[in-house]
LUMMI-401989 format. One record per atom (N, C-alpha, C): atom name; x, y negated, z negated. Coordinates in steps of 0.02 Angstrom, whole numbers. Layout:
N
<rec at="CA" east="X" north="Y" up="Z"/>
...
! end
This chain:
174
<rec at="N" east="-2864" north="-763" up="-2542"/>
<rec at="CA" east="-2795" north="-741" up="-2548"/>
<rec at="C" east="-2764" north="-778" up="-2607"/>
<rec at="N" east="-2750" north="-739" up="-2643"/>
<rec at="CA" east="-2687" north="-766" up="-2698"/>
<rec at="C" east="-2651" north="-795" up="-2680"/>
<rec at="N" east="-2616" north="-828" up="-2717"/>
<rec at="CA" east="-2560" north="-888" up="-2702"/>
<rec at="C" east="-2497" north="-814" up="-2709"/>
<rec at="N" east="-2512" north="-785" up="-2749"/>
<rec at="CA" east="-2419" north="-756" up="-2769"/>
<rec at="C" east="-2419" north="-680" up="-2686"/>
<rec at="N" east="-2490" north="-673" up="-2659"/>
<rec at="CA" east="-2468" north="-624" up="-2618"/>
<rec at="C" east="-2464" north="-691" up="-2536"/>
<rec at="N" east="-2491" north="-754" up="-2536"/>
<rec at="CA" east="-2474" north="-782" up="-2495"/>
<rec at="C" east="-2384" north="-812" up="-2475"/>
<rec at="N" east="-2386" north="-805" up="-2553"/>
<rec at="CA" east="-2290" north="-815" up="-2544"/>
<rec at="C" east="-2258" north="-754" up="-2532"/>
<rec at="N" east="-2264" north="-705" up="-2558"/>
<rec at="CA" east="-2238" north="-635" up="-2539"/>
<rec at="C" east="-2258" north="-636" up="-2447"/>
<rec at="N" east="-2315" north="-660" up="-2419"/>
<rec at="CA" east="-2317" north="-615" up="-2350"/>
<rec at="C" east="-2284" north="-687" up="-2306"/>
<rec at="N" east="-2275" north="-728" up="-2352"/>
<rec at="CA" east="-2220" north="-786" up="-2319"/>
<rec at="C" east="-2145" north="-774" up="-2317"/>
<rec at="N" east="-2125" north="-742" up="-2363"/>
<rec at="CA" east="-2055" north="-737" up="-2382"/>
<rec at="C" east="-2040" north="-678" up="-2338"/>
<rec at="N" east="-2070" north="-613" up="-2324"/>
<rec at="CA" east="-2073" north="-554" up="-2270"/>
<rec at="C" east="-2073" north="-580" up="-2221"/>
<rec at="N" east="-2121" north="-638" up="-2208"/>
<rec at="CA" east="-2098" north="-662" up="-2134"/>
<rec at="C" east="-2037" north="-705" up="-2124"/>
<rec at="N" east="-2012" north="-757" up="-2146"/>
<rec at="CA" east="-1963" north="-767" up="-2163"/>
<rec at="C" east="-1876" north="-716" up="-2150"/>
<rec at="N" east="-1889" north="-661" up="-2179"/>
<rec at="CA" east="-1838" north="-639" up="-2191"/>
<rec at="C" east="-1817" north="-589" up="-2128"/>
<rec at="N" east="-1883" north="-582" up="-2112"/>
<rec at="CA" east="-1908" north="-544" up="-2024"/>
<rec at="C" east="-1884" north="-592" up="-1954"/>
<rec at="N" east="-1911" north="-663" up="-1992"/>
<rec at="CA" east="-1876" north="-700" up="-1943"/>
<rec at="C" east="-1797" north="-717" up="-1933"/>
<rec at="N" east="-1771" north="-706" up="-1998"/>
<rec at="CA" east="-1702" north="-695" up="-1990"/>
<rec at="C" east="-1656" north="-644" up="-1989"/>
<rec at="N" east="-1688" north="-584" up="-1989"/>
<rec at="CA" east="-1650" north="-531" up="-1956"/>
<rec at="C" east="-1654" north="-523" up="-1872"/>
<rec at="N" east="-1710" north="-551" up="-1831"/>
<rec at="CA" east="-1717" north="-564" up="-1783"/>
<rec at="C" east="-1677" north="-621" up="-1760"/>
<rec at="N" east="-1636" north="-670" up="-1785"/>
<rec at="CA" east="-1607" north="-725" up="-1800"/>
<rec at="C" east="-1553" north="-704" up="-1789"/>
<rec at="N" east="-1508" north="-656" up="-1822"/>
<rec at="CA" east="-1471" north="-622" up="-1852"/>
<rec at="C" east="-1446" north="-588" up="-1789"/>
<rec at="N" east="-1510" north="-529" up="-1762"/>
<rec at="CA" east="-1497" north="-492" up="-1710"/>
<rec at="C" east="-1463" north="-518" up="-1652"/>
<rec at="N" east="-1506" north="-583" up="-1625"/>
<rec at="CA" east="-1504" north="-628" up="-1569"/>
<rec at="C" east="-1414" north="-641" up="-1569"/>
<rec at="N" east="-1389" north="-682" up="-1644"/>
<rec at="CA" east="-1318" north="-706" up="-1647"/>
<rec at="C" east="-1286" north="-652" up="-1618"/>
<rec at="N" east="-1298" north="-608" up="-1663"/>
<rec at="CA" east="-1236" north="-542" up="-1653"/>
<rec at="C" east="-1245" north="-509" up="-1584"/>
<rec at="N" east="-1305" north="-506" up="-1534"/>
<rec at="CA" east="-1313" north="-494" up="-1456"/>
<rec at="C" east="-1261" north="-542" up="-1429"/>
<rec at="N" east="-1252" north="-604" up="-1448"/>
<rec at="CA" east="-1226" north="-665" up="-1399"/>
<rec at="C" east="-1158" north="-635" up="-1411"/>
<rec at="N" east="-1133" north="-657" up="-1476"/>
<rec at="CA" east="-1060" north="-621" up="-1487"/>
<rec at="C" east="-1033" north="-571" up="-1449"/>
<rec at="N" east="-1065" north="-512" up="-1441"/>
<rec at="CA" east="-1063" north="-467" up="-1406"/>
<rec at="C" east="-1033" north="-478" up="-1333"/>
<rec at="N" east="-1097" north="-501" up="-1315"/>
<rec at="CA" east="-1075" north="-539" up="-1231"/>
<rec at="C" east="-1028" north="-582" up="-1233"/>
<rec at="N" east="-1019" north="-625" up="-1280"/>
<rec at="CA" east="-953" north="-675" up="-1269"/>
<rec at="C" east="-883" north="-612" up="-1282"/>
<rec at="N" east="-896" north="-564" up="-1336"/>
<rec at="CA" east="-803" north="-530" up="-1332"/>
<rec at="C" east="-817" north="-491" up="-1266"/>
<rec at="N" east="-871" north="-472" up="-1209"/>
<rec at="CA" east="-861" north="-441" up="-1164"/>
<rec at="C" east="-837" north="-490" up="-1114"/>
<rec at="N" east="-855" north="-552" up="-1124"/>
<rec at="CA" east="-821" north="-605" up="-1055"/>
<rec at="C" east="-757" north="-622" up="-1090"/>
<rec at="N" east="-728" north="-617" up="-1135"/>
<rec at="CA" east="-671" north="-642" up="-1159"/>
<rec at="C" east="-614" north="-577" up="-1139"/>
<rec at="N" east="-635" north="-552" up="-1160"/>
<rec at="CA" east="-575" north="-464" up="-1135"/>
<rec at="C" east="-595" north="-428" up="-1089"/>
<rec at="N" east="-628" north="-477" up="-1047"/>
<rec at="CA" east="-623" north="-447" up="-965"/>
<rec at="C" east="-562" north="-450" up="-938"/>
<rec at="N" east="-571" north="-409" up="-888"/>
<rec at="CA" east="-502" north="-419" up="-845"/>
<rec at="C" east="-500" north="-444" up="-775"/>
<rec at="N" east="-473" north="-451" up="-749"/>
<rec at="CA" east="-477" north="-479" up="-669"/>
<rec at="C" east="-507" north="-410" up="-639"/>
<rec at="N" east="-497" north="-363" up="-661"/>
<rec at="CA" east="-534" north="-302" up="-640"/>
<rec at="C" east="-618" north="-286" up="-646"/>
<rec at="N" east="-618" north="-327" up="-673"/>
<rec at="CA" east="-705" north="-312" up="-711"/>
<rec at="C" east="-690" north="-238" up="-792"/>
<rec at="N" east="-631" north="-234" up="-799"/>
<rec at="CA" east="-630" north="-190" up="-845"/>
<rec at="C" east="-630" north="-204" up="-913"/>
<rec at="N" east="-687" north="-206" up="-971"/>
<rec at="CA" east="-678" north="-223" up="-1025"/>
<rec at="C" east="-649" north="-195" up="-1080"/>
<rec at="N" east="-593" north="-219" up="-1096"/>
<rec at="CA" east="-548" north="-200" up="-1133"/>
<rec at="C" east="-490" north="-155" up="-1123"/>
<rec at="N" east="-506" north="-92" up="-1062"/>
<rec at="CA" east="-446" north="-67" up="-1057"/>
<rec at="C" east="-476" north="-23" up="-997"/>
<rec at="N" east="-418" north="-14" up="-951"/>
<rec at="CA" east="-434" north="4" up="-886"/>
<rec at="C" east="-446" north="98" up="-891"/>
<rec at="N" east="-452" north="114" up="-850"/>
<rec at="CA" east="-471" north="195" up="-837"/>
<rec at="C" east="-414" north="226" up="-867"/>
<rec at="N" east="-414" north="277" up="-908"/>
<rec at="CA" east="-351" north="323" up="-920"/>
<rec at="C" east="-369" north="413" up="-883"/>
<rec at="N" east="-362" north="392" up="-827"/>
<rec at="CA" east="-354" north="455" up="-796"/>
<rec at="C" east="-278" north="472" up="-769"/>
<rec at="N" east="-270" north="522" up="-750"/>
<rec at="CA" east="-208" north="543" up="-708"/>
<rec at="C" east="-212" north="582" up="-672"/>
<rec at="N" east="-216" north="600" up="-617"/>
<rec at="CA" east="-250" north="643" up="-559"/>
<rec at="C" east="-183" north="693" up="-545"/>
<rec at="N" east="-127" north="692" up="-568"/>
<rec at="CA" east="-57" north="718" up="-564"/>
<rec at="C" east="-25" north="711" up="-523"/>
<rec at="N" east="29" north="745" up="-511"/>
<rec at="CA" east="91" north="734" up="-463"/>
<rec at="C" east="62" north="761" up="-384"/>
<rec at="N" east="28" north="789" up="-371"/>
<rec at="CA" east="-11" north="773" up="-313"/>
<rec at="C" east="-45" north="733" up="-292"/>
<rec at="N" east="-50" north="680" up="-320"/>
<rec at="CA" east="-79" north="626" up="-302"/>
<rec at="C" east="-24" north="559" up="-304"/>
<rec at="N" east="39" north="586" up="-343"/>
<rec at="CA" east="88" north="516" up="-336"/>
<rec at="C" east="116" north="517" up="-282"/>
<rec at="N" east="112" north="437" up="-261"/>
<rec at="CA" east="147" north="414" up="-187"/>
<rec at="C" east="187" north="341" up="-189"/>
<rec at="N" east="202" north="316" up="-143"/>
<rec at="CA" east="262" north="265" up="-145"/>
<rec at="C" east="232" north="208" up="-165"/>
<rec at="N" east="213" north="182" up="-217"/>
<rec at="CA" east="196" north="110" up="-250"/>
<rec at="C" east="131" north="140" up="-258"/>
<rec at="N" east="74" north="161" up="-232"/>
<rec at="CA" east="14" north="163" up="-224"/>
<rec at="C" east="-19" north="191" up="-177"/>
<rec at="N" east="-99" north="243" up="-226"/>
<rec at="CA" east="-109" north="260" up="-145"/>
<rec at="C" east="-198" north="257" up="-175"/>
<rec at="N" east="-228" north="274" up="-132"/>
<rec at="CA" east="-314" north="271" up="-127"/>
<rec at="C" east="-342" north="336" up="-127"/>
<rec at="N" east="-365" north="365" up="-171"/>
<rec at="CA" east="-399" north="421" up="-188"/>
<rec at="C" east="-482" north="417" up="-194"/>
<rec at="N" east="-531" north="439" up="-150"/>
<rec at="CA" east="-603" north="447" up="-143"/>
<rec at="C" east="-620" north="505" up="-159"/>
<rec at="N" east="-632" north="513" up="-212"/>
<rec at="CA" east="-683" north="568" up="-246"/>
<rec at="C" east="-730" north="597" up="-215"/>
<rec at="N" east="-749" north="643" up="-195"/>
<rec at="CA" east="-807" north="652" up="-131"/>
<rec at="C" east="-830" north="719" up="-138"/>
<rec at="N" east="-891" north="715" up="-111"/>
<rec at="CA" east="-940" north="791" up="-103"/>
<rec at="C" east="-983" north="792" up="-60"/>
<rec at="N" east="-974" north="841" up="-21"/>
<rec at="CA" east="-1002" north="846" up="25"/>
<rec at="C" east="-1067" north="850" up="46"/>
<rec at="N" east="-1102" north="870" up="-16"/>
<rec at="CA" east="-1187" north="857" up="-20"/>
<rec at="C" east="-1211" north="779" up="-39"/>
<rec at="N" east="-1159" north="737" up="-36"/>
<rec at="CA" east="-1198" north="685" up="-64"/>
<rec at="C" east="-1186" north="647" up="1"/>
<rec at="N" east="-1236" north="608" up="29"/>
<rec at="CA" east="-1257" north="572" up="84"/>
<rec at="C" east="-1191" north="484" up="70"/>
<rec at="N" east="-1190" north="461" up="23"/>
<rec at="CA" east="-1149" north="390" up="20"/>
<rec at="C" east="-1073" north="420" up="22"/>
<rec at="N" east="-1080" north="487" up="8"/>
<rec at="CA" east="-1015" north="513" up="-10"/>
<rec at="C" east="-980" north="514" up="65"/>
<rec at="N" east="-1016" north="533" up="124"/>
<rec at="CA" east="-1006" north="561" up="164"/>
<rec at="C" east="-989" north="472" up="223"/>
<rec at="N" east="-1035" north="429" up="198"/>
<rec at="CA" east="-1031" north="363" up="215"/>
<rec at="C" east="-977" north="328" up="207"/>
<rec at="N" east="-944" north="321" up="131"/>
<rec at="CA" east="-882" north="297" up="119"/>
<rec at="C" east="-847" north="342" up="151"/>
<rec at="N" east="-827" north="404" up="152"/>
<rec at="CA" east="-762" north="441" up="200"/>
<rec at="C" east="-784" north="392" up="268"/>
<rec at="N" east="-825" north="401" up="303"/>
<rec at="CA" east="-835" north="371" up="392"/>
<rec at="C" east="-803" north="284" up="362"/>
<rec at="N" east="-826" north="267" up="327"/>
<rec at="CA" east="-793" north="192" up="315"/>
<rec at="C" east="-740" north="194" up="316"/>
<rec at="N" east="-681" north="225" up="269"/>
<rec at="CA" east="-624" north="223" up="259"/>
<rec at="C" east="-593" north="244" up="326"/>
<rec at="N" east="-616" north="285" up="352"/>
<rec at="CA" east="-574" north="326" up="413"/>
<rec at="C" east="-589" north="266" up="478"/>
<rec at="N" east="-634" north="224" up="491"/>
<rec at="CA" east="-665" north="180" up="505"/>
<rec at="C" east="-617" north="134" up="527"/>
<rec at="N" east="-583" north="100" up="440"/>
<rec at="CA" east="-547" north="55" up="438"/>
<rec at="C" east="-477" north="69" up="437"/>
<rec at="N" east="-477" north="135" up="445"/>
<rec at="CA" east="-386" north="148" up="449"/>
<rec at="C" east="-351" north="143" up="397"/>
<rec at="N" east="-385" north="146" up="339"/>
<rec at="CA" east="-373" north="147" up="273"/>
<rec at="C" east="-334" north="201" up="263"/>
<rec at="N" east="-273" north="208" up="238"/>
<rec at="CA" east="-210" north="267" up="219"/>
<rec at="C" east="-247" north="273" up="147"/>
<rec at="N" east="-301" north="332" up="145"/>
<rec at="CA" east="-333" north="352" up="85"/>
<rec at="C" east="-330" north="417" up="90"/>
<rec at="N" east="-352" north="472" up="7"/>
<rec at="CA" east="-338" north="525" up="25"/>
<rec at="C" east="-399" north="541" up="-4"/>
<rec at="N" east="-444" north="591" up="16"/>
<rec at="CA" east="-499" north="621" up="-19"/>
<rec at="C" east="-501" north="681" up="-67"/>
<rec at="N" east="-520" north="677" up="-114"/>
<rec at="CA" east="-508" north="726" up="-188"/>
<rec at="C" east="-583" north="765" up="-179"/>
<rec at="N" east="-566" north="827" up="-175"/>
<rec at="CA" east="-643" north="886" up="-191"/>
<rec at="C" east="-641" north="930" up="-211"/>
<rec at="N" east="-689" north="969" up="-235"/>
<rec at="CA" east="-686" north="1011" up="-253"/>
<rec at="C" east="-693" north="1105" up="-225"/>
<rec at="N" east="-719" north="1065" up="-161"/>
<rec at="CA" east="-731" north="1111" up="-106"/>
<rec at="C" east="-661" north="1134" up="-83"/>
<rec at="N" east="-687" north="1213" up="-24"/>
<rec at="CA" east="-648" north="1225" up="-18"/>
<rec at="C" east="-633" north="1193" up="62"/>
<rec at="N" east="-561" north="1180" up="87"/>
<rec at="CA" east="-543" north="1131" up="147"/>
<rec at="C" east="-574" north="1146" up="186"/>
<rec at="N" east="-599" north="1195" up="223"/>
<rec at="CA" east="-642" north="1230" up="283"/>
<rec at="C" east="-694" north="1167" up="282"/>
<rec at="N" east="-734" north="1153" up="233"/>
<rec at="CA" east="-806" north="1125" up="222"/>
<rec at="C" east="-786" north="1046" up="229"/>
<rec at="N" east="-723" north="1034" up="241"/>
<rec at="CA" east="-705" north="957" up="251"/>
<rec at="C" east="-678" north="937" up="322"/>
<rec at="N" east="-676" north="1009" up="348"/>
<rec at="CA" east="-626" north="1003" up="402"/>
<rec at="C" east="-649" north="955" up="464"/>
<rec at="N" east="-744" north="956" up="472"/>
<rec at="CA" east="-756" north="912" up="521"/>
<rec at="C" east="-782" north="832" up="503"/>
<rec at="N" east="-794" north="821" up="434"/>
<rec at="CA" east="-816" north="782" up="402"/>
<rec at="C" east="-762" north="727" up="372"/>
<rec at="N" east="-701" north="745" up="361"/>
<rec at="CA" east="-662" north="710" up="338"/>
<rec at="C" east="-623" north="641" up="391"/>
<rec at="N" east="-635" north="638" up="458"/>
<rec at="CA" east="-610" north="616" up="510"/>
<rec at="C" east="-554" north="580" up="505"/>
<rec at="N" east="-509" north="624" up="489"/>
<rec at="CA" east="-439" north="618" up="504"/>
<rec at="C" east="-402" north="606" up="416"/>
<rec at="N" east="-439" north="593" up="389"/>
<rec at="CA" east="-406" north="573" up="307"/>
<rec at="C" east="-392" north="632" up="290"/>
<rec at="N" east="-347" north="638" up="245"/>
<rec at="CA" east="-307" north="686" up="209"/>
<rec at="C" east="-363" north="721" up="168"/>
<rec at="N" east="-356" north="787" up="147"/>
<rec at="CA" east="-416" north="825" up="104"/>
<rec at="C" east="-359" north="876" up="57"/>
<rec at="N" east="-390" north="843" up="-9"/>
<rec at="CA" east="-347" north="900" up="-69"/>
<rec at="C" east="-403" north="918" up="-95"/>
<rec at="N" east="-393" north="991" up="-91"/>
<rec at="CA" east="-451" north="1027" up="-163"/>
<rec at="C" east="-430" north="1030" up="-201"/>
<rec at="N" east="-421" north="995" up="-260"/>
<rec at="CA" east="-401" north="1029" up="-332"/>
<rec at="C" east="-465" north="1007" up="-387"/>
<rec at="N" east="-459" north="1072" up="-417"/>
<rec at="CA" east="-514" north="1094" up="-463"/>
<rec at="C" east="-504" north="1064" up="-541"/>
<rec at="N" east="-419" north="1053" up="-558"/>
<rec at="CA" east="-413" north="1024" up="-628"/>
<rec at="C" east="-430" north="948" up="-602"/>
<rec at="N" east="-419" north="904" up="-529"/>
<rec at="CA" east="-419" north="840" up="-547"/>
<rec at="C" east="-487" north="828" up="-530"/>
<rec at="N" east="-510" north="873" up="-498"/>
<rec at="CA" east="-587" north="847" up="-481"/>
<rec at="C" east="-620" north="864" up="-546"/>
<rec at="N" east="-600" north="877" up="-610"/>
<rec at="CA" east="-619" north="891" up="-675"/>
<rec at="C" east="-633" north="855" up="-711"/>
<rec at="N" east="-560" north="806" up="-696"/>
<rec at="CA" east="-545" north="735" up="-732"/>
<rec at="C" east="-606" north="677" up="-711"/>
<rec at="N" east="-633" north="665" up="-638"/>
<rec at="CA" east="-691" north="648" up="-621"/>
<rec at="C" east="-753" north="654" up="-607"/>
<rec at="N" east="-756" north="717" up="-626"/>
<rec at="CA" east="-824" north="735" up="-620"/>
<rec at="C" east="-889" north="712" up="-667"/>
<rec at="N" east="-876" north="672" up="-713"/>
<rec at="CA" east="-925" north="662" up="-764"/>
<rec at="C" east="-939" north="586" up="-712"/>
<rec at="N" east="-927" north="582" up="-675"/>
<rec at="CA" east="-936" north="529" up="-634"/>
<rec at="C" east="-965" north="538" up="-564"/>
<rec at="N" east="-1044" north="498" up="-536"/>
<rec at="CA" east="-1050" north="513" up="-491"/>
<rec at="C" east="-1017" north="484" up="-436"/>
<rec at="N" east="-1005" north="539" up="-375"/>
<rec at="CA" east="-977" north="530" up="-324"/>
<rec at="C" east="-1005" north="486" up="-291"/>
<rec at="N" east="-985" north="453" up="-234"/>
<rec at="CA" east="-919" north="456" up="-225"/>
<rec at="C" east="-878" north="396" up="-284"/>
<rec at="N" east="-800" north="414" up="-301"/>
<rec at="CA" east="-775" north="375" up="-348"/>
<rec at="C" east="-708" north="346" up="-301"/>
<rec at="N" east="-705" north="297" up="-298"/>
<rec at="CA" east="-631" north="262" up="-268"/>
<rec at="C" east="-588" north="230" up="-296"/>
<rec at="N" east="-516" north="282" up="-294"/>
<rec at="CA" east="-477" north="242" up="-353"/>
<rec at="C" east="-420" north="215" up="-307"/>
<rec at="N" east="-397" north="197" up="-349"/>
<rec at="CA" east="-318" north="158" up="-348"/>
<rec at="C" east="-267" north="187" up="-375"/>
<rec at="N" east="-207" north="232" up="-374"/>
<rec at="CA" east="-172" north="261" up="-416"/>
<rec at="C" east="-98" north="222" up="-400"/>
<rec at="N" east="-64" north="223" up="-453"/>
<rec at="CA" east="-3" north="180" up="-449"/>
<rec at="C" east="49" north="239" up="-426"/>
<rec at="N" east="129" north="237" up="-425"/>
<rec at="CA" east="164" north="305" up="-396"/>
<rec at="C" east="172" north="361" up="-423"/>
<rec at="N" east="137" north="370" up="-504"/>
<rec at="CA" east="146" north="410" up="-551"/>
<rec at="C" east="82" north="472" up="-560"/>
<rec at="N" east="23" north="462" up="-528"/>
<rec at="CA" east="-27" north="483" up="-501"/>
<rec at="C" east="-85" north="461" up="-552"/>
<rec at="N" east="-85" north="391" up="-591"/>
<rec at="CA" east="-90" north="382" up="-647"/>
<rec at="C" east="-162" north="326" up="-596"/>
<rec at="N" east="-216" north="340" up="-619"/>
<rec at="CA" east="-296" north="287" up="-594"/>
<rec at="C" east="-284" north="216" up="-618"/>
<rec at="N" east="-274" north="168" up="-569"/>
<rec at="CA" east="-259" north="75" up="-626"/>
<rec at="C" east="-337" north="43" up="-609"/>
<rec at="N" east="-356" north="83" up="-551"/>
<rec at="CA" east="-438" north="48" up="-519"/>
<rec at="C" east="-467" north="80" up="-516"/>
<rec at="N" east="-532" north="85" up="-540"/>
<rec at="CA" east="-595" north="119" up="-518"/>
<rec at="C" east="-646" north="94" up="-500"/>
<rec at="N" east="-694" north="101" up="-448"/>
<rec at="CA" east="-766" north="107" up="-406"/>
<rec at="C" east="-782" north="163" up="-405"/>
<rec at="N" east="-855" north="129" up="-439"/>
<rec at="CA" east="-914" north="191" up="-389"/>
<rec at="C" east="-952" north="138" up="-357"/>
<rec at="N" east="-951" north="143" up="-295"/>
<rec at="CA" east="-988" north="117" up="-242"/>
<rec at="C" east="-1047" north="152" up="-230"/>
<rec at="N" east="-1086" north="103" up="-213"/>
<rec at="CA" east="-1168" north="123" up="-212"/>
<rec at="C" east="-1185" north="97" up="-135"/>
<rec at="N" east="-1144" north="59" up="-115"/>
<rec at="CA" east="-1166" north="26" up="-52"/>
<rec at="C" east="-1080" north="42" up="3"/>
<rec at="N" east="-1079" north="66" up="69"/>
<rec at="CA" east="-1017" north="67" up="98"/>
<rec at="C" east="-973" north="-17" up="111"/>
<rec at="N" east="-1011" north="-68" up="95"/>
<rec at="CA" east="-981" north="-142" up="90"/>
<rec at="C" east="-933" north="-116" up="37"/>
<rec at="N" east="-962" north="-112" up="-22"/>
<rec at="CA" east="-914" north="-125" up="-53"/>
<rec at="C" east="-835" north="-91" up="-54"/>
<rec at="N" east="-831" north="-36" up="-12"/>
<rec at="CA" east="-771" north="1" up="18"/>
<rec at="C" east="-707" north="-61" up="13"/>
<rec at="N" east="-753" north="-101" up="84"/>
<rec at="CA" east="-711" north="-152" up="105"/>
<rec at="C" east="-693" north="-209" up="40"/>
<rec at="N" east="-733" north="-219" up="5"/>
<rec at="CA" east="-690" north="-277" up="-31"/>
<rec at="C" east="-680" north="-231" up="-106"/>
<rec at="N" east="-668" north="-196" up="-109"/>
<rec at="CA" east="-632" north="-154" up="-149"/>
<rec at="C" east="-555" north="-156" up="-117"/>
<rec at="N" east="-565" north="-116" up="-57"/>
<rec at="CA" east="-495" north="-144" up="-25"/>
<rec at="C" east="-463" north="-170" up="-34"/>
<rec at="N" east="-479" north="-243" up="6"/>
<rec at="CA" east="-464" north="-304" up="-8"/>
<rec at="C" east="-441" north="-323" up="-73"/>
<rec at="N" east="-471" north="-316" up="-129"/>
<rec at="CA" east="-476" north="-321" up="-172"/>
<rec at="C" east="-380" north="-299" up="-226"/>
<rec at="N" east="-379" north="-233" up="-202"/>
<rec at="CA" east="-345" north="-207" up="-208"/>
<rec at="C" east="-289" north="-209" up="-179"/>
<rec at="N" east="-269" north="-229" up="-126"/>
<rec at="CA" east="-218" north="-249" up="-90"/>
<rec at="C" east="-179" north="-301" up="-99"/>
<rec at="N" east="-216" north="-352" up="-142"/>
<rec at="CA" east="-162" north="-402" up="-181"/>
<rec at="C" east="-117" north="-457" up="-146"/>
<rec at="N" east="-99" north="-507" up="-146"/>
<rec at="CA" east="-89" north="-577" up="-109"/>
<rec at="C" east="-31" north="-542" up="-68"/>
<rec at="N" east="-28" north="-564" up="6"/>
<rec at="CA" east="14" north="-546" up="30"/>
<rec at="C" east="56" north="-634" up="54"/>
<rec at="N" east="117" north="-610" up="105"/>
<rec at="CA" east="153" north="-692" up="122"/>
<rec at="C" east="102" north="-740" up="112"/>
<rec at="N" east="112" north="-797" up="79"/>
<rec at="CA" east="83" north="-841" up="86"/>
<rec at="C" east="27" north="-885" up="28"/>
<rec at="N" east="23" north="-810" up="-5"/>
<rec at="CA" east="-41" north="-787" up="-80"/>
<rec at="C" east="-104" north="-778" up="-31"/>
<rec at="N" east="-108" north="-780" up="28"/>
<rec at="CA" east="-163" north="-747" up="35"/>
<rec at="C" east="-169" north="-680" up="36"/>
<rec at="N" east="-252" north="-648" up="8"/>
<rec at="CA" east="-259" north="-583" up="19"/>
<rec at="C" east="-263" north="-565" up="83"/>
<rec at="N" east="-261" north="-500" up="109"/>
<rec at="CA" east="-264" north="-443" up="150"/>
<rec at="C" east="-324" north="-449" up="214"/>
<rec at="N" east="-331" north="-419" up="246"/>
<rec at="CA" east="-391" north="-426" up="281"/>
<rec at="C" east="-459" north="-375" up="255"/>
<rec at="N" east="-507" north="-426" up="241"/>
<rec at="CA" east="-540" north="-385" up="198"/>
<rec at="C" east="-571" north="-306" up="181"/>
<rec at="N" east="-549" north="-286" up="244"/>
<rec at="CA" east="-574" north="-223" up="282"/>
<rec at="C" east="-529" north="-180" up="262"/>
<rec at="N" east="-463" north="-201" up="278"/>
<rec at="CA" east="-396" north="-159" up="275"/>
<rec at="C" east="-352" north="-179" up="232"/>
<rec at="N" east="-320" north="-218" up="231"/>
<rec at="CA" east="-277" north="-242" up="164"/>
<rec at="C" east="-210" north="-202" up="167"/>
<rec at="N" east="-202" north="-196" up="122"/>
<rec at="CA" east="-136" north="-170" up="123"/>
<rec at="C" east="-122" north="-79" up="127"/>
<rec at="N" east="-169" north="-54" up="124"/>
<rec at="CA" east="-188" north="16" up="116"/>
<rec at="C" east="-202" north="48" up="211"/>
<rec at="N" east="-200" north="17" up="252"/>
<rec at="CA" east="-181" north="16" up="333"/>
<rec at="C" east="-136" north="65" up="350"/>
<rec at="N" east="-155" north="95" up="403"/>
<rec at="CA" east="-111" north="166" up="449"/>
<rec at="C" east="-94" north="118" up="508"/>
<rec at="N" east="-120" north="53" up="516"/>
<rec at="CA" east="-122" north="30" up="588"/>
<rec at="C" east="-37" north="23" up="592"/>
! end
């Protein structure tokens, strides 16, 4: 081997090793502006901009579950919520007949423009809407636990700064 192609296949490596160098920095960065403009929500950088409309605004806040009736977790979170006495309302796309024995006792709206707004999202989706019908929280739950400390979660320090009971919280029919 030549000396002038041993420095050439040195300098390629070299320069290989520092775009890999390079890559690594700019990965970390990355992850550090995603822990820096987190939110207490887990939302990076800016929360959901949905609006589900004036059928969905209620007095300070209300709990909207996205739901379908062919999907098995879908059908799990409704029995949870209804469960815990959770004052939630369920959003579908179906027509009410097909909710009528499944929904156990929770409220059922079909609308077709807001189940529009969520549909690029799999079901079931659990929001949070403030009184304007405007989404400030979003879950998709994969497991019915997390129902409950979503809840919780959401229900926010009551007398004392403690939160809610984790189950029910502030979102309660009791």
């Amino acid at each position: 081997m030549t000396p002038s192609i041993a420095v050439t296949l040195l300098t390629w490596a070299a320069i290989i090793l520092l775009f890999f160098g390079l890559a690594a920095v700019l990965r970390e960065v990355r992850l550090l502006r995603g822990v820096v403009t987190r939110t207490t929500d887990g939302f990076v950088a800016a929360p959901p901009d949905l609006v589900l409309g004036p059928r969905f605004a209620g007095d300070g806040g209300r709990i909207v579950a996205a739901v379908d009736s062919g999907c098995p977790l879908c059908l799990t979170v409704v029995e949870r919520l209804a469960g815990l006495g959770a004052d939630a309302t369920l959003l579908t796309h179906e027509p009410l007949t097909t909710w009528a024995d499944l929904a156990h006792g929770l409220p059922v709206i079909s609308d077709g423009e807001a189940w529009r707004s969520v549909s690029h999202l799999a079901p079931p989706v659990l929001m949070s809407l403030d009184g304007t019908g405007r989404v400030r929280r979003m879950l998709l739950p994969v497991r019915a636990a997390e129902v409950d400390t979503a809840l919780a979660g959401w229900a926010g320090p009551k007398e004392g700064g403690e939160t809610g009971d984790p189950g029910v919280g502030a979102h309660s029919r009791l």
